[in-house]
Structures are given as structure tokens and as C-alpha cells.
C-alpha positions as CSV (number, residue, x, y, z in Angstrom):
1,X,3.9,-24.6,1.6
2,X,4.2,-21.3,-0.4
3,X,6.3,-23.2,-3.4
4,X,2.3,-24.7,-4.1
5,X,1.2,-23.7,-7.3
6,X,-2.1,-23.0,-6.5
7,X,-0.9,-20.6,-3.5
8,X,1.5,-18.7,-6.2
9,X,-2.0,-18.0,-7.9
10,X,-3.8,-16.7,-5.2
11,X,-1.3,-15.6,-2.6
12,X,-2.5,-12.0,-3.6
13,X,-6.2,-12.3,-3.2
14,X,-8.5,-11.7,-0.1
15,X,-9.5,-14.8,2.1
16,X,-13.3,-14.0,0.8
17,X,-12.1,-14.7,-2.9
18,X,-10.8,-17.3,-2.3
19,X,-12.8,-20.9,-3.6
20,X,-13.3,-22.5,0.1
21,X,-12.0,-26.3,-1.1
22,X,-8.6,-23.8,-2.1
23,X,-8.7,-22.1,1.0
24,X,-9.0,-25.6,2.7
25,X,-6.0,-26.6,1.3
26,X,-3.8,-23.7,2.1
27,X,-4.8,-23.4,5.3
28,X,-4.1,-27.1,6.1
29,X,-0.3,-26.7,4.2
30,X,0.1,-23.6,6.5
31,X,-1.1,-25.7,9.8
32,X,1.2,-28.2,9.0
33,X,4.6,-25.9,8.3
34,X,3.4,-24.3,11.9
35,X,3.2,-27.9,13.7
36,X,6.5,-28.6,11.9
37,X,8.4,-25.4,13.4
38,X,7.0,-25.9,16.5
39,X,7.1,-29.8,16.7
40,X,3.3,-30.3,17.0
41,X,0.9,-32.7,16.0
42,X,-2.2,-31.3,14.6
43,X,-6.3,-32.7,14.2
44,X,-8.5,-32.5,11.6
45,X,-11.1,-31.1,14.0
46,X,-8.7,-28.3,14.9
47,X,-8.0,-27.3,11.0
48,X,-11.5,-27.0,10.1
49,X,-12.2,-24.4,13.1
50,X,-9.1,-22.7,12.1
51,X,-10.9,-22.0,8.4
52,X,-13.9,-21.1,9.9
53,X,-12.6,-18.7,12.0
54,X,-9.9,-17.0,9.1
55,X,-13.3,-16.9,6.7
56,X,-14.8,-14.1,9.5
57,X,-15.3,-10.9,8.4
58,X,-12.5,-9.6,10.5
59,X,-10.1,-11.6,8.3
60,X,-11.9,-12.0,4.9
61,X,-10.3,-8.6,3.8
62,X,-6.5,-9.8,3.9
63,X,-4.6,-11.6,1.4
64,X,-3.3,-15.2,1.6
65,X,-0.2,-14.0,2.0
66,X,-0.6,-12.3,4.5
67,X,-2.4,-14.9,6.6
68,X,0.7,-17.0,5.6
69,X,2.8,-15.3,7.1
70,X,0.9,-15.0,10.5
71,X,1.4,-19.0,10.8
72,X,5.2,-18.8,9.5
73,X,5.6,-15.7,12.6
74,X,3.7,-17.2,14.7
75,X,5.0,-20.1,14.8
76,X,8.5,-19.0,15.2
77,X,8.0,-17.3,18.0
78,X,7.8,-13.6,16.4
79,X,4.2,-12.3,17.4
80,X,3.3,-11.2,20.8
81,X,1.3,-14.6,21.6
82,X,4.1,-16.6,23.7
83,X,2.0,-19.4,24.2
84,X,4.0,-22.6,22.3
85,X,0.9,-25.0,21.7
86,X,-0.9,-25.1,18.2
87,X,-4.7,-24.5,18.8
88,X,-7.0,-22.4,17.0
89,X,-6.9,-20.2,19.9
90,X,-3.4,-19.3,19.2
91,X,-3.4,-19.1,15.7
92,X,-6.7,-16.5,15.7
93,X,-4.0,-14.4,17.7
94,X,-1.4,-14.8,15.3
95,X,-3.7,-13.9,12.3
96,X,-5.4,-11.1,14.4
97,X,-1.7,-9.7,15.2
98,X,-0.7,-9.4,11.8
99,X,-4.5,-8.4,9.8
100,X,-4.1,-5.9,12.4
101,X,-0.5,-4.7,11.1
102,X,-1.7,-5.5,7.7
103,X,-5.2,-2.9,8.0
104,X,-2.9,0.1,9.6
105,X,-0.2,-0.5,6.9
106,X,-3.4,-0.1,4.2
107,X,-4.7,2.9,6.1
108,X,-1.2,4.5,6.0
109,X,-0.7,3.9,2.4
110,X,-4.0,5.3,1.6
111,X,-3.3,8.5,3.7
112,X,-0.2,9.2,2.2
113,X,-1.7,8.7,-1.2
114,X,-4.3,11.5,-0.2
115,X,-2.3,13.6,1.3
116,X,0.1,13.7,-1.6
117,X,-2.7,14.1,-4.4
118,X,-4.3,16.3,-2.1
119,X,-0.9,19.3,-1.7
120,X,1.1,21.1,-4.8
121,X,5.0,20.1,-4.3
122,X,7.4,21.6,-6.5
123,X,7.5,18.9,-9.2
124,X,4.3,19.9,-9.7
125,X,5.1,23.6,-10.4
126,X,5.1,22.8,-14.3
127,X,1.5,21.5,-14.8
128,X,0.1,24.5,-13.5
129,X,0.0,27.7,-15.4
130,X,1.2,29.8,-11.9
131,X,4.3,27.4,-12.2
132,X,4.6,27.6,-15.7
133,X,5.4,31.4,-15.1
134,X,7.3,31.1,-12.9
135,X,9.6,28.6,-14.0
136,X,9.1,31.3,-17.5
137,X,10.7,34.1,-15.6
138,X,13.8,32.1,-14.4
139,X,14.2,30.4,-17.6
140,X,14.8,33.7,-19.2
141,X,16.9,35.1,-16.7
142,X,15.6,38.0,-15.5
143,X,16.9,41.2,-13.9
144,X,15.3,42.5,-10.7
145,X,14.1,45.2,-12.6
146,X,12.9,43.3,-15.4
147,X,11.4,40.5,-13.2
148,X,8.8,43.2,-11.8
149,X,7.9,44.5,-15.3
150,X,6.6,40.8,-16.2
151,X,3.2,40.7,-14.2
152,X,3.2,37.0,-13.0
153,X,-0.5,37.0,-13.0
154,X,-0.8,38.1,-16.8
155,X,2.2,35.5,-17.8
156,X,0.2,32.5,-15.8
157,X,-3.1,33.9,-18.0
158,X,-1.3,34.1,-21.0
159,X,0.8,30.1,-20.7
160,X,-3.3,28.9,-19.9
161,X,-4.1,30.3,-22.7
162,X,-2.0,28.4,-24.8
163,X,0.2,31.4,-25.5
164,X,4.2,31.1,-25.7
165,X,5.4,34.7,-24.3
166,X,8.4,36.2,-25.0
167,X,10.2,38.8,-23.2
168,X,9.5,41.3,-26.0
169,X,6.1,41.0,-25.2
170,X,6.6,42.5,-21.9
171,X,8.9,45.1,-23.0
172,X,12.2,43.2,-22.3
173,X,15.2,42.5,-24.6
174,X,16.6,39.5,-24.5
């Protein structure tokens, strides 16, 4: 099943990109593995409502792969669905189980990826100017004394400017 060629090419793309006499195909290898692990026999009627019902909208999002492995758990007995027969019925649930997993998974990512873009963390203190100052003032280790006579303000301005400061500009001898 997933040592096909053809499935190696398009285990990555979304159900809806996929060329329907592909999909066909897939779908059938994965129907058979299923019937295999769970020592069923299957019908040709039964395999083309299981394609109709993975091309709905609900589904069409998620990648082969991902449908793959709803028939490989499924089948195994590792989704919620206890049932042990092989109907469409049953393998909507499977599919549904883990598009569901696969959508919050997506939604997570994409939070994380905002939330993360969206906040300053320390390794991002030296692409600012602010950070570039203040990394300045430890870099040239500073007294107390001499760390209020540099204005961190006026060091930030000068470092966006395109300036290199030196102590000496601020009065300092280093």
C-alpha cells in the first residue's frame, strides 16, 4: 500500500488535488490493507461510496497520508470506533477521527507560529536597535557609574542610525 509509487508522489497533497482515477486507486489499496488487518472481505459498491464520501469538503483539506493512516488505525483497532466490520460507515469515523486530530494539529502549529512572530524573545534582542544597546553596554563592560552616563535611548538612536559608538563618545575610557 504506501510502498506504491504513485502514493510516494502524492502522499503529501490534499484529497481535492488529487486526479480522482489516482485517488481511486489509493483508496482501494488502502481498503484492501484494512480488510487484510481485520480479515474482511470487501465490494466494489462499498469502495466507490468510501471515495465519494473522503472527496467531501470535510475531508478534501487533508493529505493522503493522512487519510492513510486513518484506515492503517482504524483498522487496528486504535481510533475510538470499536466496531470490527469494514463498511463505509466505519471508515467515515476513522477518517473523521483523525482529519479531526489532523485540523487541531494545523490550528496549533499556526498559533504557535503567530504567537512566536507575534512577541520579542531574547534572541531577538540583536535585530533591534533597543537590543543592540543593550547588548553595547554589556559588551563593553560597564561600571554602575558608567552604565548610567550612556543614555540607552541615545545609544539605540545612534546603532539605528548606522553609527558604531564608542565609549569615548559618551565620556568613558575604556
Amino acid at each position: 500500500m504506501l510502498k506504491n509509487e504513485k502514493y510516494q508522489v502524492y502522499a503529501s497533497y490534499a484529497v481535492k488535488d488529487i486526479p480522482t482515477e489516482n485517488l481511486k486507486i489509493f483508496i482501494s489499496d488502502f481498503i484492501e490493507h484494512a480488510a487484510l488487518n481485520m480479515g474482511a472481505k470487501v465490494e466494489r459498491v462499498e469502495v466507490d461510496r468510501v471515495i465519494e464520501n473522503i472527496q467531501l469538503p470535510e475531508f478534501s483539506f487533508a493529505p493522503l497520508s493522512v487519510i492513510a493512516s486513518a484506515f492503517i488505525r482504524g483498522s487496528l483497532g486504535k481510533l475510538k470506533n470499536e466496531k470490527v466490520t469494514l463498511n463505509p460507515r466505519n471508515i467515515y469515523d476513522w477518517v473523521s477521527e483523525v482529519t479531526l486530530d489532523y485540523r487541531h494539529k494545523i490550528e496549533h502549529d499556526d498559533r504557535a507560529a503567530r504567537l512566536s512572530s507575534n512577541t520579542l524573545h531574547f534572541k531577538d534582542l540583536e535585530r533591534c536597535p533597543l537590543g543592540k544597546a543593550i547588548c553595547k553596554k554589556i559588551e563593553w563592560g560597564l561600571t554602575e557609574e558608567e552604565w548610567d552616563k550612556v543614555p540607552l535611548k541615545e545609544l539605540a538612536v545612534r546603532i539605528g542610525n548606522g553609527h558604531w559608538p564608542t565609549p569615548q563618545e559618551f565620556g568613558i575610557e575604556k
